[in-house]
FIPAMAR-485213 format. One record per residue: x, y, z of N, C-alpha, C, CB in turn; residue in one letter; chain. Coordinates in steps of 0.1 Angstrom, whole numbers, plus 2048, in hexadecimal, padded with zeros to 3 digits. Glycine has a CB too. Layout:
FIPAMAR-485213
[vonu [X Y Z] [X Y Z] [X Y Z] [X Y Z] "A" "A"] ...
end
This chain:
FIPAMAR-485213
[vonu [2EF 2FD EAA] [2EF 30C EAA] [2F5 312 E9E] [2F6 311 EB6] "X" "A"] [vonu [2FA 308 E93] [305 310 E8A] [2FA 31A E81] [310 304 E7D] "X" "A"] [vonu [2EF 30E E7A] [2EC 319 E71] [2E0 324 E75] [2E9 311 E63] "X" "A"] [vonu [2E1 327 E83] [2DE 332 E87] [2EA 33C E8D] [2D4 32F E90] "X" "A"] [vonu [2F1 33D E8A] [2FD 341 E91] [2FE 34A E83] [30A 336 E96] "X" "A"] [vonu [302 358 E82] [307 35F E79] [318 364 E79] [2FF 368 E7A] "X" "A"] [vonu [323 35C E76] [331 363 E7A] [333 373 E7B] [33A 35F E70] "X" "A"] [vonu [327 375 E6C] [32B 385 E69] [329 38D E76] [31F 38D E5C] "X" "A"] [vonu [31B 388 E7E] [318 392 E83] [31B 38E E95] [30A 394 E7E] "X" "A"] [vonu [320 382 E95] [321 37E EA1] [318 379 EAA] [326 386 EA5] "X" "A"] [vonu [30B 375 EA4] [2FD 373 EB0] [2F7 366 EA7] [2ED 383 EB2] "X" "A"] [vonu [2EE 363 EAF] [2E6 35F EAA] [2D7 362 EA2] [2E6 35A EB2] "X" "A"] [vonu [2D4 35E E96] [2CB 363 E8F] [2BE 358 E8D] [2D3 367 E83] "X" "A"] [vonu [2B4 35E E87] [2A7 354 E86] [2A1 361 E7B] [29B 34F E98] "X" "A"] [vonu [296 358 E73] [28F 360 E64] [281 35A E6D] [293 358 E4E] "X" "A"] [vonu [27A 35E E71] [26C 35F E79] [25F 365 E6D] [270 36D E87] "X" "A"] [vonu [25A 35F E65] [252 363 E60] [243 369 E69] [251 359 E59] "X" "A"] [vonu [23C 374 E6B] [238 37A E75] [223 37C E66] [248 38C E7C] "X" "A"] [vonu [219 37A E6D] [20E 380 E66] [205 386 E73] [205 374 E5C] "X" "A"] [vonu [202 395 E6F] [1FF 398 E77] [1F1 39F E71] [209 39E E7D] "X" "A"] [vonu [1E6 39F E7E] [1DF 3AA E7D] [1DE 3B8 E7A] [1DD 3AA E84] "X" "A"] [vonu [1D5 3C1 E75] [1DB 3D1 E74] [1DF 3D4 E7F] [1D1 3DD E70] "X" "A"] [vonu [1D8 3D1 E86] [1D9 3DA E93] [1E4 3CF EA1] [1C5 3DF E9A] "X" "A"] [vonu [1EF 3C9 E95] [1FD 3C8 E9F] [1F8 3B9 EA4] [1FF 3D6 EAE] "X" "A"] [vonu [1EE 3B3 EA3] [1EC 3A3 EAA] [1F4 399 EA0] [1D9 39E EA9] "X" "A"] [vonu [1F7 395 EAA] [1FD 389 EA2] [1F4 37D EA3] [20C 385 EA7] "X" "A"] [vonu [1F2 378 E95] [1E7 36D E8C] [1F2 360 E8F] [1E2 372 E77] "X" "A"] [vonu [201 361 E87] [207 355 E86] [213 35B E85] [203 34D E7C] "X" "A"] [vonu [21D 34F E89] [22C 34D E87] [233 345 E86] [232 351 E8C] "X" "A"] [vonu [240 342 E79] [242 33C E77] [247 332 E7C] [243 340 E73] "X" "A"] [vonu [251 328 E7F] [25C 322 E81] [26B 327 E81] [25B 31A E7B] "X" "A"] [vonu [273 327 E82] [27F 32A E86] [288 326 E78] [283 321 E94] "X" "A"] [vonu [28E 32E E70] [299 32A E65] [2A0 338 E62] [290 324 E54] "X" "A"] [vonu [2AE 330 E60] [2B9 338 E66] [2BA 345 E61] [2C5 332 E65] "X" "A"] [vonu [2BE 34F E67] [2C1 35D E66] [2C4 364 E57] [2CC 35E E6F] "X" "A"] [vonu [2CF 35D E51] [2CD 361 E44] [2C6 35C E39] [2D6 361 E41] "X" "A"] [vonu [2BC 356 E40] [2AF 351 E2F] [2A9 361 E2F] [29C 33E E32] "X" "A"] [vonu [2A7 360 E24] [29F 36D E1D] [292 36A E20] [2A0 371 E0C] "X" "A"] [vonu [28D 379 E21] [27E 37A E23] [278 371 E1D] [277 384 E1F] "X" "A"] [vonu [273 375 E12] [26D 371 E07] [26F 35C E05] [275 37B DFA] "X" "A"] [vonu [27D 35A E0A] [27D 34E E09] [278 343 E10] [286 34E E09] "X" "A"] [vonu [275 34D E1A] [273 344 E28] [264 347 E2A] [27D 34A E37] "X" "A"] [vonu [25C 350 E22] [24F 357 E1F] [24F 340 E17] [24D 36E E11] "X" "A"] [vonu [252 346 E08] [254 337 E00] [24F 328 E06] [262 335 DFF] "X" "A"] [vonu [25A 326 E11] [25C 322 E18] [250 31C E22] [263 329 E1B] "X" "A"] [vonu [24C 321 E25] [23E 320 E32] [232 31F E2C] [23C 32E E3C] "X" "A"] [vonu [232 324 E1E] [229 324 E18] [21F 32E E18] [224 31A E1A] "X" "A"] [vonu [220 33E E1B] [21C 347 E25] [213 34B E15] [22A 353 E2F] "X" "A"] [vonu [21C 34D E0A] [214 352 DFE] [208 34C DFA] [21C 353 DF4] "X" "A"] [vonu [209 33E DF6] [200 334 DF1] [1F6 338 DFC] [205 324 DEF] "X" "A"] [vonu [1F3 334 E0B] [1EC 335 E15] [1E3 340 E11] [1F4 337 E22] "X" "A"] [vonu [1EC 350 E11] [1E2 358 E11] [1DF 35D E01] [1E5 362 E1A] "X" "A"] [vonu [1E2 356 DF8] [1DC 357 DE8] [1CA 34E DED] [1E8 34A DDA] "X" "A"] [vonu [1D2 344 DF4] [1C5 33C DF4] [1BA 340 DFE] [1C8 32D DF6] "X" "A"] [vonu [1BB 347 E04] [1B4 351 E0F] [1B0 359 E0A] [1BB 357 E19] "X" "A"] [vonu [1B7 35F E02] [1AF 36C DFB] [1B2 379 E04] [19D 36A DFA] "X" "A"] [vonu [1BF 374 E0B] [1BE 384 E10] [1CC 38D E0E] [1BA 385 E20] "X" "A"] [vonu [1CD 399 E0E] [1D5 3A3 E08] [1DD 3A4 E15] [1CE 3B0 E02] "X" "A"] [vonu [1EE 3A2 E0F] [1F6 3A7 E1D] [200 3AF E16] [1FF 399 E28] "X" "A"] [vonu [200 3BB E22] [20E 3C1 E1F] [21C 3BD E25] [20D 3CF E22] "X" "A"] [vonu [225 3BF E1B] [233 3B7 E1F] [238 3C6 E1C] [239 3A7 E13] "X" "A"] [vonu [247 3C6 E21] [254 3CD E23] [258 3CD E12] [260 3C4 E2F] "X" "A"] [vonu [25E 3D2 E10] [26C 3D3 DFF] [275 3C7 DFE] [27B 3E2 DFE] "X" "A"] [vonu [271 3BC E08] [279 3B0 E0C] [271 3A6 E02] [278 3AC E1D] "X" "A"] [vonu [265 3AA E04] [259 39C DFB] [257 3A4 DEF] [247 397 E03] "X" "A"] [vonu [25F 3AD DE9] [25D 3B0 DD9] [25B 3A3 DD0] [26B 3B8 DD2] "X" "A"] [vonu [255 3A3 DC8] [258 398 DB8] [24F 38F DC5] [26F 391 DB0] "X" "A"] [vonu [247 388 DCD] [23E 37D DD7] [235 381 DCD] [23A 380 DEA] "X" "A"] [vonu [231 375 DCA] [223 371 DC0] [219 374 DCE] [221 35C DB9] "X" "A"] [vonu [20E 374 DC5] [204 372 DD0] [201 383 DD3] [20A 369 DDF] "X" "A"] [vonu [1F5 380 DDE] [1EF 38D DE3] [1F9 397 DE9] [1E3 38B DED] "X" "A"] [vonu [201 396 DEC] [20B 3A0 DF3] [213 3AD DE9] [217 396 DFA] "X" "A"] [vonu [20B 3B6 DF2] [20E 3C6 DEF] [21E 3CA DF6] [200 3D3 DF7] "X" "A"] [vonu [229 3CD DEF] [235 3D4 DEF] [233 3E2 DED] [23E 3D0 DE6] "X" "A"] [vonu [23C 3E9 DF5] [243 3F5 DEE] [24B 3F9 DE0] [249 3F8 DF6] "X" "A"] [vonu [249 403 DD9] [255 404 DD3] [25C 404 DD8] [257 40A DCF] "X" "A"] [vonu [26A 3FD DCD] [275 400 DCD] [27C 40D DC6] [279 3F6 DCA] "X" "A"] [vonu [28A 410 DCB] [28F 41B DC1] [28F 42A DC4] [288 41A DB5] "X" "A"] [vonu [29C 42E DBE] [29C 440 DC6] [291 448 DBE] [2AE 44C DC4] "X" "A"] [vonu [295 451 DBE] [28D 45F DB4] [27D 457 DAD] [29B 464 DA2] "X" "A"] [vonu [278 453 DB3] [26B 44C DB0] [262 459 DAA] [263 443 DBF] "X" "A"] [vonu [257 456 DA3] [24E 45F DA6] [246 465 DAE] [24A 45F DA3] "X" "A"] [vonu [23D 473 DB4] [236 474 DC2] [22D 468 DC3] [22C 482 DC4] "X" "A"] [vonu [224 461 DB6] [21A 45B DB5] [222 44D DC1] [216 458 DA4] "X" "A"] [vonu [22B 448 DBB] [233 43E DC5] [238 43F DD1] [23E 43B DC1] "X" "A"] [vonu [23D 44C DD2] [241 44E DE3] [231 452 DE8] [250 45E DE7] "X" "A"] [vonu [22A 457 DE6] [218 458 DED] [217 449 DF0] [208 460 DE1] "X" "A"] [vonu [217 43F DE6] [214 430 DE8] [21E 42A DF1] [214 429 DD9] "X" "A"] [vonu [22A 42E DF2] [233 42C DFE] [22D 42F E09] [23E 433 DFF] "X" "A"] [vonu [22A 439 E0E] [22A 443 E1B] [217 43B E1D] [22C 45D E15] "X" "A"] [vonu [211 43A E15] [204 430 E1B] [209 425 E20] [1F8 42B E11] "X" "A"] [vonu [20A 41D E14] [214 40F E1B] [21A 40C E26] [21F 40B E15] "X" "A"] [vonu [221 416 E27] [227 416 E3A] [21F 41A E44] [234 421 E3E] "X" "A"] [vonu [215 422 E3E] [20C 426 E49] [201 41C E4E] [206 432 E44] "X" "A"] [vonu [201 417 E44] [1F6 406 E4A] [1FC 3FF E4E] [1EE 3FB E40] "X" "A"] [vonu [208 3FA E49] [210 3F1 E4F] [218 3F4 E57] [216 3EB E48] "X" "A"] [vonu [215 402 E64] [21E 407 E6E] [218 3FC E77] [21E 418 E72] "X" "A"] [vonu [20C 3FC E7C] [204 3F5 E86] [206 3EA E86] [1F8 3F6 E87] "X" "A"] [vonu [208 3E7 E79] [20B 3D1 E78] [21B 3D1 E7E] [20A 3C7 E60] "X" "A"] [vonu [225 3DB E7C] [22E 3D6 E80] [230 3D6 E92] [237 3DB E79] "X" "A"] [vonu [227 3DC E98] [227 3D8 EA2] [22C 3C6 EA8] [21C 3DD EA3] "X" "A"] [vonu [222 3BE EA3] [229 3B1 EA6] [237 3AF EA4] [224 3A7 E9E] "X" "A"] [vonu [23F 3B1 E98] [24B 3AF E99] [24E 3B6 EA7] [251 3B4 E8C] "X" "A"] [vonu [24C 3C2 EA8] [259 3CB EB5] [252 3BF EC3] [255 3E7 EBB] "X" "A"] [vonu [244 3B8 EC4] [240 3B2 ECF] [24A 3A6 ECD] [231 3AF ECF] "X" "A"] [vonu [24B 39C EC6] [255 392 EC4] [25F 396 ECB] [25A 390 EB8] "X" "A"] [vonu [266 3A2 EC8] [271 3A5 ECA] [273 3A7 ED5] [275 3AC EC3] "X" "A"] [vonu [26A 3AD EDC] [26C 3AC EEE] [26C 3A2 EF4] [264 3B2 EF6] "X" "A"] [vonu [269 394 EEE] [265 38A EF6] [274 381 EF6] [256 383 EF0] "X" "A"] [vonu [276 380 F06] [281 37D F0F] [287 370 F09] [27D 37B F1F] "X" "A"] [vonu [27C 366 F07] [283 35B F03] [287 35B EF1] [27A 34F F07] "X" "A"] [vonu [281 362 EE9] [288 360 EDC] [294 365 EDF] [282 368 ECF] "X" "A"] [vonu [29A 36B EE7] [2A8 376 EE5] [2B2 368 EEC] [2A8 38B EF2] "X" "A"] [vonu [2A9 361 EF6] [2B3 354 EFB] [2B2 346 EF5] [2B1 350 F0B] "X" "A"] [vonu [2A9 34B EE6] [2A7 33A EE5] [2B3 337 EDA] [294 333 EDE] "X" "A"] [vonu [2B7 329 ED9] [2C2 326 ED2] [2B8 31A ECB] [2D1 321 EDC] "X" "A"] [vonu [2BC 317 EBD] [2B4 30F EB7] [2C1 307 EB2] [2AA 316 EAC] "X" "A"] [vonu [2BD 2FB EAD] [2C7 2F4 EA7] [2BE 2EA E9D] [2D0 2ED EB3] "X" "A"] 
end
């Protein structure tokens, strides 16, 4: 259980790589690695980029997968942006509101909240 265990935060943690449909289906998920691997690392990791380079298909990611080779669209980063950037924000979230559905479905499900990995 250690290196899912976070001291800081007192729980247990897991980095769940999640690909979803637009419309909130979940296609695939990952394996279980521990709470504080970074997005992007754990994207690395699984092989999630190379997969869909070699697929050919376009995914939107969070400001978590900034600098991810490959097909994956980010948001800007950064304050006082230009309108042109925050409009390209405010779309970006708006397509990718329905995909995050899967994540909040994970999250209701009874046994991830009791499973203990080791």
């Amino acid at each position: 259980d250690r290196p899912y265990f976070s001291g800081k935060h007192r729980v247990h943690g897991m980095n769940v790589q999640v690909i979803a449909s637009p419309d909130g289906t979940i296609l695939w998920t990952s394996g279980a690695l521990p709470g504080k691997t970074h997005d992007l690392s754990a994207a690395r990791i699984w092989g999630i980029l190379r997969a869909l380079e070699e697929a050919g298909i376009i995914a939107l990611a969070d400001k978590a997968y900034q600098g991810a080779e490959g097909p994956v669209l980010t948001p800007y980063k950064g304050k006082d942006k230009p309108e042109s950037q925050k409009q390209a924000n405010r779309s970006h979230a708006r397509l990718r509101g329905p995909g995050e559905r899967a994540n909040a479905q994970l999250k209701s499900w009874k046994i991830l909240r009791k499973l203990r990995c080791s």
